[in-house]
C-alpha angles and dihedrals in degrees: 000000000000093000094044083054089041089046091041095048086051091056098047085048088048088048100049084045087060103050093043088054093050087058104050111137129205112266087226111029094028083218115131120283132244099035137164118235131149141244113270094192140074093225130012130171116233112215130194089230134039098256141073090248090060114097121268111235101174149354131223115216109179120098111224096021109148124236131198100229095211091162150037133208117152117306090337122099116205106218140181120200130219085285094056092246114126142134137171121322119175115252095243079066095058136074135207088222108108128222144180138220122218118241109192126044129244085015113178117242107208131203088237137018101273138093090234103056132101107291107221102178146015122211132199113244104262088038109141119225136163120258113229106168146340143204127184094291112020153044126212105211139183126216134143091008092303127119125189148098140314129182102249089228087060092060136060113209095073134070112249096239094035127114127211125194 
């Protein structure tokens, strides 16, 4: 009996961890953490600490591409990408549009949100797209004058379980 009331207050305890963590907020911008933006400029260095005086290790060159913001110091954003690799950008760098990778290549893009429906485009994997809206499955997106839809599990940019409307 002892055991079943130990067992059972551990998982109240994992449980209430859990929704405490899905709710985490940025220190500075009290918005949810982590968050996916994108990156606003063409080019941004990506530093190991958050100031201009930290090395630069890298630096991303692709407009659009979207970050996973997963820290906050100042007016600096700590992001991984798609790969995992980040580092520290500074928040002027950065965009609240979001926007989704492909991650398979030649993916089908549909007219409605069903395996079934009319493709009406196929994209390369890496290919960069905005995201419009999501439901449990699956991402309308829009890229090269095209708008359809995309199977969430097909994209990197959205949370598997989140909803955009």
């Amino acid at each position: 009996m002892v055991l079943r009331v130990g067992i059972c207050v551990c998982l109240a305890i994992l449980l209430l961890c859990k929704s405490v963590l899905a709710e985490e907020r940025g220190p500075v911008t009290n918005l949810k953490i982590p968050r996916f933006v994108s990156l606003k400029a063409a080019k941004a260095n990506v530093r190991r600490g958050p100031s201009l005086s930290h090395k630069i290790d890298w630096i991303y060159k692709k407009r659009h591409m979207p970050l996973e913001i997963y820290g906050e110091y100042e007016n600096w954003r700590r992001v991984r990408d798609i790969d995992g690799a980040g580092g520290w950008v500074h928040y002027s760098l950065l965009s609240g549009v979001r926007t989704a990778i492909i991650t398979v290549n030649m993916q089908p893009m549909t007219m409605r949100p069903d395996p079934e429906s009319l493709i009406i485009a196929r994209f390369e994997k890496d290919a960069i797209a905005e995201l419009e809206k999501c439901d449990i499955s699956w991402c309308q997106l829009e890229a090269n004058g095209y708008k359809g839809w995309v199977p969430k599990d097909a994209i990197w940019g959205v949370y598997p379980r989140e909803i955009k409307e």
